[in-house]
C-alpha positions in Angstrom: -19.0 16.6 8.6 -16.9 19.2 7.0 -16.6 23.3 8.0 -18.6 23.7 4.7 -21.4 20.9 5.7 -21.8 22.4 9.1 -22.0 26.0 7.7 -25.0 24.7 4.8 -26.4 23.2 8.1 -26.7 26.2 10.2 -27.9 27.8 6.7 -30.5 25.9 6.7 -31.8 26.5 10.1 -33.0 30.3 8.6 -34.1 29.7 5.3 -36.6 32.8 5.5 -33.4 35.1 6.4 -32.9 38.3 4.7 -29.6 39.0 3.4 -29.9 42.2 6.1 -30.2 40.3 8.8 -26.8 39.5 10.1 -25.3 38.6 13.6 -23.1 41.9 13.4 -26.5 43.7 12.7 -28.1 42.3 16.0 -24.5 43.0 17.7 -24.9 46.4 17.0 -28.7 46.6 17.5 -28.3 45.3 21.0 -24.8 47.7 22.3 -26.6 50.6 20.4 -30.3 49.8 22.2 -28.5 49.1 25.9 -25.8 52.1 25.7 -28.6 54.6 25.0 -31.1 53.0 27.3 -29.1 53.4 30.5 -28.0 56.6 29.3 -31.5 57.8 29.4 -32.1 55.9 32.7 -29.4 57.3 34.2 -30.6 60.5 33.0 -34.6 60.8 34.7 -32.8 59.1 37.8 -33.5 55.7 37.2 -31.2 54.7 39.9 -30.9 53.9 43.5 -30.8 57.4 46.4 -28.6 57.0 48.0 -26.3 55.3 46.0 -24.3 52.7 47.5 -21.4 53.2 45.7 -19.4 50.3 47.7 -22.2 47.8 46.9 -22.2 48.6 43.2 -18.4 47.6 43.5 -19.1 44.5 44.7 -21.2 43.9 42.1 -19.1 44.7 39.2 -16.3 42.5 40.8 -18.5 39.7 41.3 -19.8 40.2 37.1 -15.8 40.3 36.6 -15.4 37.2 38.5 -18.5 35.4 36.9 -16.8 35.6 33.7 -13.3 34.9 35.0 -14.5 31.8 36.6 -17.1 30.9 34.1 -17.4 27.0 32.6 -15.7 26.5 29.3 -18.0 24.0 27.0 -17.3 21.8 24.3 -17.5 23.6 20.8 -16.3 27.2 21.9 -19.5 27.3 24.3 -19.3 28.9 27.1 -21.7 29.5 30.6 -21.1 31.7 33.4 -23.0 32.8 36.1 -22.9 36.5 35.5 -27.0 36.2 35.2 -26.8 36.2 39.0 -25.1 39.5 39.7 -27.0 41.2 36.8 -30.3 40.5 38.7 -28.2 41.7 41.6 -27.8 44.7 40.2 -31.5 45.9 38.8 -33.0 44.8 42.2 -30.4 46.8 44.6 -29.4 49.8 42.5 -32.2 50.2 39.9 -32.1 49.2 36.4 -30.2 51.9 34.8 -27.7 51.9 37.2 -27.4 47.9 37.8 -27.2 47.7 34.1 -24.2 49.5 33.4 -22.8 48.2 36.5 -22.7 44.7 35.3 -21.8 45.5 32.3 -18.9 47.3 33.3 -17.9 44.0 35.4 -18.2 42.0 32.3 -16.4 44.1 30.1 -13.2 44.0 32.6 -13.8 40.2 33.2 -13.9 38.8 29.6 -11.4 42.3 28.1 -9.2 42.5 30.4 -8.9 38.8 32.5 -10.0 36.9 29.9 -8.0 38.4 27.2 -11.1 38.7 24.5 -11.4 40.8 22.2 -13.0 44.6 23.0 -15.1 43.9 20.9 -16.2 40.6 22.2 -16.4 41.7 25.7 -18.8 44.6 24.7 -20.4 42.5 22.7 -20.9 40.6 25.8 -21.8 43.4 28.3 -24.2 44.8 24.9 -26.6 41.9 25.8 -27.0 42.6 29.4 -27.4 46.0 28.8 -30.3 45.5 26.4 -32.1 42.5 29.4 -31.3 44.8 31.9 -32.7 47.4 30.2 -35.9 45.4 29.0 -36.3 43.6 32.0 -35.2 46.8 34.7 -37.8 49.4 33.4 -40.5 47.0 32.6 -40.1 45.7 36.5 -39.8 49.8 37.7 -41.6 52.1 35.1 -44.7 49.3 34.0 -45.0 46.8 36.9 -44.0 49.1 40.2 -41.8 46.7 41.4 -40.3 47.6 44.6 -36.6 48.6 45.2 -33.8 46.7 47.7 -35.3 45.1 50.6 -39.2 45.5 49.7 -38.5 43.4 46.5 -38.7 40.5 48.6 -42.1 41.3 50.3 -44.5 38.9 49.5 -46.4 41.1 47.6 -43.9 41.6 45.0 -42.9 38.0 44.7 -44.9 37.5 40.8 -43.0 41.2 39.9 -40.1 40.0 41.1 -40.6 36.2 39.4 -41.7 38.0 36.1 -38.4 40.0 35.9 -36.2 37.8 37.1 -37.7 35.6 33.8 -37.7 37.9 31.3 -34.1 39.5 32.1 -33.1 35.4 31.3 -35.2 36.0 28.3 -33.6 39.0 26.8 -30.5 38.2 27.4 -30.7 34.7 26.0 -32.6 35.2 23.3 -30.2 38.0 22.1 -27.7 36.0 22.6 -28.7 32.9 20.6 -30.1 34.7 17.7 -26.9 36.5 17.0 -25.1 33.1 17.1 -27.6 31.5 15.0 -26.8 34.0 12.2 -22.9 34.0 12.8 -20.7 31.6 11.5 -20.1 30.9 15.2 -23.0 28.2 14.9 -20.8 26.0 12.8 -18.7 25.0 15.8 -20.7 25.9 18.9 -23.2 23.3 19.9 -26.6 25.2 20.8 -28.4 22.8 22.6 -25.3 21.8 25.1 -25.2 25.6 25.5 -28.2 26.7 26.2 -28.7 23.6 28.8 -25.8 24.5 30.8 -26.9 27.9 30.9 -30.0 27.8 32.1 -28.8 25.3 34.8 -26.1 28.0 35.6 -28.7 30.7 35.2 -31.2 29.8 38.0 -28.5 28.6 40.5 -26.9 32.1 39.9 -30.1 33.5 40.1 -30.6 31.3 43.7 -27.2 32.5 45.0 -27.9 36.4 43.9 -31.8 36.5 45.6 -30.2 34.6 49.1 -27.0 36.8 48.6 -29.3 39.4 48.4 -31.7 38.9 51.2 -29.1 38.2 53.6 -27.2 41.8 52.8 -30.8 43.2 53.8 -31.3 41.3 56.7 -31.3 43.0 60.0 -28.9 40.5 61.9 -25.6 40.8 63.8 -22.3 41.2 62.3 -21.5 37.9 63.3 -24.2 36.2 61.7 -24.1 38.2 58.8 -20.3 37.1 58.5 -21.5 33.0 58.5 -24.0 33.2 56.2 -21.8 34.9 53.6 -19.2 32.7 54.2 -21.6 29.7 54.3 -23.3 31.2 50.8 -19.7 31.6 49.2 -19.0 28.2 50.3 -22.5 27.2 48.8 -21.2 29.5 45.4 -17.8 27.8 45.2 -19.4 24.2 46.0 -22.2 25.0 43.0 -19.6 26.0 40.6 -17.2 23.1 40.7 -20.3 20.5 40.8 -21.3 22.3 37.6 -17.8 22.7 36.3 -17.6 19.1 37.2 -20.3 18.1 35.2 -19.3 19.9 32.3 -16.4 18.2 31.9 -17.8 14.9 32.4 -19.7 15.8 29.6 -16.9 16.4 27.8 -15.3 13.4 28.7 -18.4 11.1 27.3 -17.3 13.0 23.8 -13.5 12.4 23.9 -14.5 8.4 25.4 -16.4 8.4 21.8 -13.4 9.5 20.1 -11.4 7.2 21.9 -13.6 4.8 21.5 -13.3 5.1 17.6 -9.7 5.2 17.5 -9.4 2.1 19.2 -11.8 0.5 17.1 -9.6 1.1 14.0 -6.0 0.4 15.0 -4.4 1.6 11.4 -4.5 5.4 11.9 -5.8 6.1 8.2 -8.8 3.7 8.7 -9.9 6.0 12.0 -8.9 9.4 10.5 -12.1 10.3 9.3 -13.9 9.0 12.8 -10.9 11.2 14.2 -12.4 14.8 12.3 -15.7 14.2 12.9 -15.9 13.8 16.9 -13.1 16.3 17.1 -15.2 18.6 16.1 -17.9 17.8 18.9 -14.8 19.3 21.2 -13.2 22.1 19.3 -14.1 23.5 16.3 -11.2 23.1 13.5 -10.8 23.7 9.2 -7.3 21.7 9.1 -6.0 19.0 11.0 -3.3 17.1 10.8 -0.9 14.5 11.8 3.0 13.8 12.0 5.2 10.9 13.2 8.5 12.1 15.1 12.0 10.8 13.4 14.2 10.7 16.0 17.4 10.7 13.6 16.7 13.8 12.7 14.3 15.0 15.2 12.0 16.3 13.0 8.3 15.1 12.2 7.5 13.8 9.3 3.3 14.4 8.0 1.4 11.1 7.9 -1.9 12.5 7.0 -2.9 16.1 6.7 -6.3 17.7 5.4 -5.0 20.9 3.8 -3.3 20.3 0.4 -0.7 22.9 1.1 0.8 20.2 3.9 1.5 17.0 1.5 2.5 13.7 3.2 6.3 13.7 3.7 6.6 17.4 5.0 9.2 17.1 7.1 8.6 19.9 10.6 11.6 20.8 13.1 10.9 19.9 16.3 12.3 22.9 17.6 10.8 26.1 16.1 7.5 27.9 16.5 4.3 26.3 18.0 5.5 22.2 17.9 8.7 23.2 19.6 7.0 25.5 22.1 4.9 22.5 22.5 7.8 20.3 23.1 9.8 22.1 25.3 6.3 22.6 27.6 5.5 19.0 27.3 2.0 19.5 27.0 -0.6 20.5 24.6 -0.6 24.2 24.1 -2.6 27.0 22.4 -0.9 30.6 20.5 -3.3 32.0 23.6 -0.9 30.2 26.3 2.2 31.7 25.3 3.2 35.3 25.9 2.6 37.5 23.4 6.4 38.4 22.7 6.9 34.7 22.5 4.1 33.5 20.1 5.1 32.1 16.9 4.9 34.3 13.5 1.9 32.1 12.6 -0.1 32.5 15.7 -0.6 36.2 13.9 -2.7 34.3 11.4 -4.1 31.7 12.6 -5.1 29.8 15.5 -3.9 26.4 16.1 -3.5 23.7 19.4 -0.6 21.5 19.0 -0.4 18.2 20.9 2.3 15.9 21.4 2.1 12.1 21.1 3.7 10.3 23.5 3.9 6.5 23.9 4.4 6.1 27.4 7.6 8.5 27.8 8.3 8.3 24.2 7.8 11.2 22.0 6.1 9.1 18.8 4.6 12.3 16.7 2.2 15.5 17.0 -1.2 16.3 16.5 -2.8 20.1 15.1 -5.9 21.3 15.2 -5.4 24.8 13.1 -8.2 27.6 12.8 -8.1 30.8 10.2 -9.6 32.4 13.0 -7.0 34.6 15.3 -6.8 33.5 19.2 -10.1 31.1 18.4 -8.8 28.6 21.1 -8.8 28.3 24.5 -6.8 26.6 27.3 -9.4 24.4 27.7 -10.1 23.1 24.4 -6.4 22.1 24.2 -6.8 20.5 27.6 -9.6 18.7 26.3 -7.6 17.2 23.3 -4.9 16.0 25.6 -6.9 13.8 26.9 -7.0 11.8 23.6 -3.6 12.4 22.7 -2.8 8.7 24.8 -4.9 6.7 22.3 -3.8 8.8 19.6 -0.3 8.5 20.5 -0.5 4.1 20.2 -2.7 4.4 17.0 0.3 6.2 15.8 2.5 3.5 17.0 0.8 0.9 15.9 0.3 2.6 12.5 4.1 2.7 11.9 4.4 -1.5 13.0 1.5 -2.4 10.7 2.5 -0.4 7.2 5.7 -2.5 6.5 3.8 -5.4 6.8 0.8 -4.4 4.6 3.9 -3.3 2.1 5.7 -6.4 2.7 2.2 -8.9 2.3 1.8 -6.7 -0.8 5.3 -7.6 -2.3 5.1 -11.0 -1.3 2.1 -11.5 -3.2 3.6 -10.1 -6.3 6.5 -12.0 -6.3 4.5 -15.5 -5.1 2.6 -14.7 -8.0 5.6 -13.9 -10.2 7.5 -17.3 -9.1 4.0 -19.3 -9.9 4.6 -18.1 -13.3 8.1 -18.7 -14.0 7.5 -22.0 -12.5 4.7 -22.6 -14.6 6.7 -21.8 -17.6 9.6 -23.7 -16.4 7.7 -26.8 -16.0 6.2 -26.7 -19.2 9.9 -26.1 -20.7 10.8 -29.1 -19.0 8.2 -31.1 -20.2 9.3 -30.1 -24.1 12.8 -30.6 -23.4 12.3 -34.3 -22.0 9.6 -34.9 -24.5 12.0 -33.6 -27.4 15.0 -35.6 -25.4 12.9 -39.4 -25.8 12.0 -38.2 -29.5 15.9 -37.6 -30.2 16.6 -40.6 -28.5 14.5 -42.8 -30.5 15.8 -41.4 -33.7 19.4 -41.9 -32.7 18.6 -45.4 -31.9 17.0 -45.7 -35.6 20.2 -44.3 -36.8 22.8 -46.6 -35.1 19.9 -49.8 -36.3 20.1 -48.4 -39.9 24.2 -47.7 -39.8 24.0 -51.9 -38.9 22.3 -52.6 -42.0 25.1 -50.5 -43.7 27.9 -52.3 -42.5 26.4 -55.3 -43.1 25.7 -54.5 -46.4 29.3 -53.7 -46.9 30.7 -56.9 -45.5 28.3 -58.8 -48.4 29.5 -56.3 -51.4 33.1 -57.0 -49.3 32.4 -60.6 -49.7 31.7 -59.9 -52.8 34.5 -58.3 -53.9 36.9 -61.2 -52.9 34.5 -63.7 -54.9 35.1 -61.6 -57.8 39.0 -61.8 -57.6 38.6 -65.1 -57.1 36.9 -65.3 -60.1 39.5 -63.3 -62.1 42.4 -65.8 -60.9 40.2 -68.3 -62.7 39.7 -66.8 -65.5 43.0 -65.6 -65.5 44.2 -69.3 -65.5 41.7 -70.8 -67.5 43.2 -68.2 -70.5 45.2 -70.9 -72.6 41.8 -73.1 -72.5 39.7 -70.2 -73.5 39.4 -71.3 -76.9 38.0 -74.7 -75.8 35.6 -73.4 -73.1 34.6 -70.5 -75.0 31.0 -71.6 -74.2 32.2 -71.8 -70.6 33.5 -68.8 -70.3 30.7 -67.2 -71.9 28.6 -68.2 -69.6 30.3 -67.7 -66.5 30.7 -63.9 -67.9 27.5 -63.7 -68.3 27.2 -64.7 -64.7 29.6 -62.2 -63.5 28.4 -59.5 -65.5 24.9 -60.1 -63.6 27.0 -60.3 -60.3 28.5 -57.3 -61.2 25.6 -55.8 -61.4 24.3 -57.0 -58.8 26.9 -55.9 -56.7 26.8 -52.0 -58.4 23.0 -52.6 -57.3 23.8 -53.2 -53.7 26.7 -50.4 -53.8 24.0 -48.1 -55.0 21.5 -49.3 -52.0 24.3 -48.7 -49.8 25.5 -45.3 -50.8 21.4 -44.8 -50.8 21.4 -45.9 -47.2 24.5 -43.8 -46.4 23.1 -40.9 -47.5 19.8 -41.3 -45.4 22.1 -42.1 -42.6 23.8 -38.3 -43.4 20.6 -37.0 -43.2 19.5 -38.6 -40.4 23.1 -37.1 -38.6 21.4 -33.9 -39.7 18.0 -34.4 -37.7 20.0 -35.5 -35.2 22.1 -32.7 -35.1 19.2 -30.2 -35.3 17.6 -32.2 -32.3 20.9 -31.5 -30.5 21.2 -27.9 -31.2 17.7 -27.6 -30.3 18.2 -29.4 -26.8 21.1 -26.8 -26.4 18.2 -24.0 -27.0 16.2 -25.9 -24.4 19.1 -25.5 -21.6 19.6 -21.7 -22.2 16.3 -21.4 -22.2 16.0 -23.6 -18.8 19.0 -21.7 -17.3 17.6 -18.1 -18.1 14.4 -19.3 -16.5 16.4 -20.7 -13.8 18.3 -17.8 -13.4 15.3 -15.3 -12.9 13.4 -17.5 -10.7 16.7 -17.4 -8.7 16.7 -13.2 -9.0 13.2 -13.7 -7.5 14.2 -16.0 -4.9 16.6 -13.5 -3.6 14.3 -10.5 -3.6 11.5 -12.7 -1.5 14.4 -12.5 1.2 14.3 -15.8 3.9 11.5 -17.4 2.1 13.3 -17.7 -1.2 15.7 -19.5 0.2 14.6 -23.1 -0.4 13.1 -21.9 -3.6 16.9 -20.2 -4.8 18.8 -24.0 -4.3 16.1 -25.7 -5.9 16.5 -22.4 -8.9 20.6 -23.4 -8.5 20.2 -26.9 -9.2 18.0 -26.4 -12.4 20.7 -24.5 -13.5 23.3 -27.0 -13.4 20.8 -29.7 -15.1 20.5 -26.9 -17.8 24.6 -26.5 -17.9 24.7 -30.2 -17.8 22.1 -30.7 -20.6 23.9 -28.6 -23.1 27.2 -29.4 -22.5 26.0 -33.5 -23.2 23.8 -31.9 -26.3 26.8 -29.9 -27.8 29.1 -33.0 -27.1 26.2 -34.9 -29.3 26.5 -32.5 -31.6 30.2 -33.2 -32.3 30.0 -36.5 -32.3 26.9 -36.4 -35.0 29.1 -33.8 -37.2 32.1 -36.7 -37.2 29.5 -39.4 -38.2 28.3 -36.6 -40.9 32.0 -36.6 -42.4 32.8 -40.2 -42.4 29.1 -41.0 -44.3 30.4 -38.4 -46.8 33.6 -40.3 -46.9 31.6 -43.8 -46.9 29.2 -42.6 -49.5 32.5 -41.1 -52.4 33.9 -44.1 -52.0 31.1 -46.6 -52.9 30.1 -44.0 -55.4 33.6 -44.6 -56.9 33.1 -48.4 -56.2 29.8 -48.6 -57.9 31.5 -46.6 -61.0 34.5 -49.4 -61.2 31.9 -52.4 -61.1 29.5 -51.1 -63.6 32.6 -50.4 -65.7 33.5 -54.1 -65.4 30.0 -55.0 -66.2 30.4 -53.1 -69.1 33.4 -54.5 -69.8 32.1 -58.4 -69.3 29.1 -57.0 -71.9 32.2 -56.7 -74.5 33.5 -59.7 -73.6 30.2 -61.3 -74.6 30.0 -60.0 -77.7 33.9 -60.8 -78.6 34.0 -64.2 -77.3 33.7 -65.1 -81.4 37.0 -63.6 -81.7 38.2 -65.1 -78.3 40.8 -67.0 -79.8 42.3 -64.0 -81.4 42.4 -62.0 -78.7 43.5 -64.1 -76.2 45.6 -61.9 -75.0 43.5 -59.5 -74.7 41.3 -61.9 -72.5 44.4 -62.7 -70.3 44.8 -59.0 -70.1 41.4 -58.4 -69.1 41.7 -61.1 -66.3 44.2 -59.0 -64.8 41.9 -55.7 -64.7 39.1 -58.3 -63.5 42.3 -59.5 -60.6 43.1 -56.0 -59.9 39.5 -54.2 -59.4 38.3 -56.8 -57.8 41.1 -56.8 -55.4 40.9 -52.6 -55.2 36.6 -53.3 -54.7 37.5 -55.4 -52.0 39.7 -53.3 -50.3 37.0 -50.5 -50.5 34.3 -52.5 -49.3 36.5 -53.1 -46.2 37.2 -49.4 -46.2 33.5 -48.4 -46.4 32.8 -51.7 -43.7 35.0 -50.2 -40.9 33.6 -46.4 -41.7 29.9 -47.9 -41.1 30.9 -49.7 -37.9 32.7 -46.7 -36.8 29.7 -44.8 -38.2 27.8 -47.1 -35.7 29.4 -47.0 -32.4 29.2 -43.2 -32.6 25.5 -43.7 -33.0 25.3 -45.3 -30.2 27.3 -43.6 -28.2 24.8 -40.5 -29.0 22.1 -43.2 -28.0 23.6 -43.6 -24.9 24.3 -39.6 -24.2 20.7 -38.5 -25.7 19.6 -41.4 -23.0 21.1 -38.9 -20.6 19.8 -36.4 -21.8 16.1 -37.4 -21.3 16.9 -38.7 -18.0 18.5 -35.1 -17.2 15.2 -33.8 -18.2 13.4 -36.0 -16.6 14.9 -35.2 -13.4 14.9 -31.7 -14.3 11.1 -31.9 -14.5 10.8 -33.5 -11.0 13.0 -30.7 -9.5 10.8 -27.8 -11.3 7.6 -30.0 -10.0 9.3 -29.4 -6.2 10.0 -25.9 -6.6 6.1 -25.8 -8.0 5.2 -27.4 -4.4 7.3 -24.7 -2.4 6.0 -21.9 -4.3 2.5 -23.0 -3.6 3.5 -23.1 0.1 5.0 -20.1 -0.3 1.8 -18.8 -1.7 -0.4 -20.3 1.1 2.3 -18.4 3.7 1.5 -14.9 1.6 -2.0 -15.4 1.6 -2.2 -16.0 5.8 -0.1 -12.9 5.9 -2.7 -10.9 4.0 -5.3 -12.6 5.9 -3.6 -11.4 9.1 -3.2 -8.0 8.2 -6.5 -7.1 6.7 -7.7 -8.7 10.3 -5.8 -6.2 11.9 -6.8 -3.2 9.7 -10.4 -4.0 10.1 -9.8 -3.6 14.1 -11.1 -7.7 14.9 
């Protein structure tokens, strides 16, 4: 629970309260009601004749003592055995007198021993004023009780009972309703209060009656002497079996918080457990926590509740409270340290400040800080101490298990960024392979269709030397043209359809030429595209190596397998630009190939046009004989020129060829590249997947650890 949440609670516990009805109201009601009571006692003689001025001394020492020696509780509670000497007082000196004589003692023990505030301590000493007064003059004026030594006669047992209960009455019900309407109730436990105090009341009240009967007794010096000494042992045994029990009480609340801190090992998981059993000890509005940097020897805040103190504030470990803390090497209050040497903030605040130590190693501080001024005690940092141990290893452990919840959490992101990048690697390679066999194929078609080219040239080549052959025949056969005019007619005729025939097969091979040029384009395209593919593969390759390196050790494996993608890549486009080249050359020689039996198609249909003349002039054959053995020398000559082209355009398609196949061969490589290039991405898949399965154990170990099994 928060300061606001306990302060709605103890709200809640009046919810008929007037707005007028305040603890400083029943403060003053009860110093205003006592003072003016014993003065009026004091005034119509309610007080002992004689009076034993050296008994009422003892008395307000003893009251001093009671509240010097009184038993600190968890929560600012506090019990004392001041009841005792207060009942003391109204039975041996009257209750006007005994009154103000424990009050007096109490004002001096908690003022001037104690170091309370005045007005605390007559706060205090108002409270026994008023029971004293309630309880004295009911006892004297209404009940006749009898005074010193006849108090214990039997007949004044009940008086004596009656005021004996309602003095613990007065005073505790005074008491307790001016803390249930101060803020006080927010950090003081009532019940653990008031149960202390009543056992501390009626053994006080035990020790004060036999203290008491023995001073009236009429016994030797001697004996006298051994039973106070045998009742102040009895006093002194009684207190430190209560004081005793106290603190075991306390204990069983800091075992709690120990409890809790152990159960959480990660000291943000515990902190809230950490606030809200710390409370059950001290009462605190800001609390927090810093680990000690020994570089610097400073303390750096881990968690803090105010917002003024962000995480990060750095804290010297040498100036005001935390190096006062230091240099006394144990927890410490602004209420331990001289008043000349108190911090500047001590004037404005109350605050304990406990160092962590791991064993003999200083490992942070822990502060517990209050707007209220001097609101701690000794004891309530001696209380804390007692968990600064667990504290101390939580804090330890705290600074062992953060890098590895950071580091699980960055190896996670980059398992899952190297999933990715394989994932898209592996599909890459897939495409590139894929596109590799495709290219491959189409090369293949290529070199298969450039061997129907050449082999279509060797026929027009063959051709071609038929046809000089041919023209040496006709060339001979010119002095006999007149008698075979019929003959040669008709074997013009047939060469004119030759002819023809051979422009024909020119024209199907320029055709074929040209689909060979645009299949060197395809494949071209397909190389630069596998060239894309290998920067693309060696980016990839080169950020899943970037990765590799930032997951540290377990990259490792995962950066060679990244280093030898790389080379494939490298490797794949310097065999795709070499295809490339070689394409372009079979590019320029089809352009070659395909002018040349464009010229050669030209020649031949001129001849066939010039054997369709022939035709038709074979009436006037034997007047233009000459002319005919003139034409049989062009027939000679382009056939022979034909020939040689066809050769020409031959060796250019075999050429044409052999490239092709060579970019068969390399584009073979290629896809096997890839291929292998696809296995490799495949293994670094597998090692990423391990390396996945590593991160998630990790994880799984950590959020173990955080959840304290």
């Amino acid at each position: 629970m928060t300061t606001s949440q306990l302060e709605i609670t103890a709200t809640r516990m009046l919810p008929s309260r007037r707005s007028w009805m305040t603890d400083e109201l029943v403060r003053m009601c009860v110093v205003a009601f006592g003072t003016l009571s014993v003065a009026l006692g004091l005034a119509f003689n309610y007080y002992a004749h004689p009076f034993p001025w050296l008994g009422a001394g003892l008395l307000v020492v003893i009251a001093a003592a009671t509240r010097v020696f009184g038993i600190p509780l968890p929560g600012k509670g506090f019990a004392s055995f001041a009841v005792g000497p207060g009942i003391a007082a109204i039975i041996a000196l009257d209750w006007a007198a005994g009154a103000l004589v424990v009050a007096l003692g109490i004002v001096i023990g908690d003022a001037v021993v104690r170091r309370l505030p005045l007005r605390n301590a007559v706060s205090n000493a108002g409270h026994f004023l008023t029971a004293g007064t309630v309880a004295g003059y009911v006892y004297y004026g209404l009940m006749s009780g009898e005074l010193g030594l006849a108090a214990f006669s039997s007949g004044n047992a009940w008086r004596l009972g009656f005021m004996i209960a309602l003095f613990l009455l007065t005073v505790n019900g005074t008491f307790y309703l001016q803390l249930k309407l101060s803020p006080a109730i927010a950090w003081v436990d009532p019940r653990l209060t008031a149960r202390w105090e009543s056992t501390v009341a009626v053994l006080a009240t035990l020790l004060a009656l036999g203290a008491l009967r023995l001073a009236y007794s009429q016994t030797a010096p001697r004996t006298m002497i051994a039973g106070a000494l045998v009742l102040t042992l009895i006093g002194v045994l009684t207190h430190w079996l209560v004081r005793q029990a106290a603190v075991g009480e306390s204990l069983q609340l800091v075992q709690r918080l120990t409890s809790a801190i152990s159960a959480r090992p990660e000291l943000r998981h515990a902190l809230v457990d950490i606030q809200r059993l710390t409370r059950s000890l001290v009462p605190w509005e800001q609390m927090g926590i810093a680990a000690y940097d020994a570089d610097r020897n400073e303390f750096v805040v881990v968690v803090d509740t105010s917002s003024d103190v962000p995480v990060g504030t750095r804290i010297s470990a040498t100036e005001g409270m935390v190096g006062s803390a230091l240099r006394a090497g144990h927890a410490i209050t602004d209420l331990a340290l001289p008043l000349a040497q108190r911090p500047t903030e001590a004037a404005q605040r109350s605050q304990i400040v406990i160092p962590l130590k791991y064993g003999e190693r200083l490992v942070g501080i822990w502060t517990v800080r209050h707007s209220r001024v001097e609101m701690y005690r000794i004891h309530d940092a001696s209380l804390l101490e007692y968990i600064a141990p667990q504290l101390a290893l939580s804090l330890a452990l705290d600074k062992l298990i953060q890098p590895v919840v950071t580091a699980s959490a960055e190896m996670t992101s980059h398992v899952e960024s190297i999933t990715a990048t394989t994932q898209q690697l592996h599909a890459s390679a897939q495409e590139s392979a894929e596109t590799a066999r495709r290219l491959a194929a189409t090369v293949r078609n290529l070199a298969d269709t450039l061997s129907r080219g050449a082999d279509g040239a060797r026929n027009a080549q063959v051709i071609a030397d038929s046809t000089v052959t041919e023209g040496r025949v006709t060339q001979q056969s010119g002095g006999q043209m007149l008698a075979d005019a019929r003959v040669v007619r008709g074997a013009t005729e047939q060469a004119r359809a030759q002819l023809t025939a051979a422009a024909a097969t020119v024209q199907l091979g320029a055709d074929q030429v040209s689909r060979l040029r645009e299949i060197s384009e395809a494949v071209q395209r397909f190389g630069q595209t596998i060239t894309e593919l290998a920067d693309q593969t060696g980016l990839l390759a080169l950020n899943a190596a970037v990765e590799a390196a930032r997951a540290g050790q377990h990259g490792r494996g995962f950066a060679v397998v990244a280093r030898e993608i790389r080379e494939l890549a490298d490797r794949s486009a310097a065999e795709a630009e070499g295809m490339d080249n070689a394409v372009r050359d079979i590019r320029v020689t089809l352009d070659r190939a395909v002018a040349l039996m464009q010229r050669t198609r030209g020649e031949v249909l001129s001849v066939a046009d010039a054997s369709g003349n022939w035709v038709d002039e074979l009436d006037r054959i034997v007047l233009a004989s000459e002319s005919v053995a003139a034409a049989g020398h062009r027939i000679v000559d382009a056939a022979r020129e034909s020939a040689d082209r066809s050769g020409v355009m031959a060796r250019a398609l075999a050429d044409a060829k052999e490239e092709a196949t060579r970019a068969a061969s390399e584009t073979g490589v290629v896809a096997g590249a890839s291929t292998q290039q696809e296995g490799a991405i495949d293994s670094l898949n597998g090692a990423a997947t391990e390396l996945s399965a590593t991160a998630e154990t990790l994880a799984n170990a950590v959020a173990a650890v955080r959840a304290g099994r």
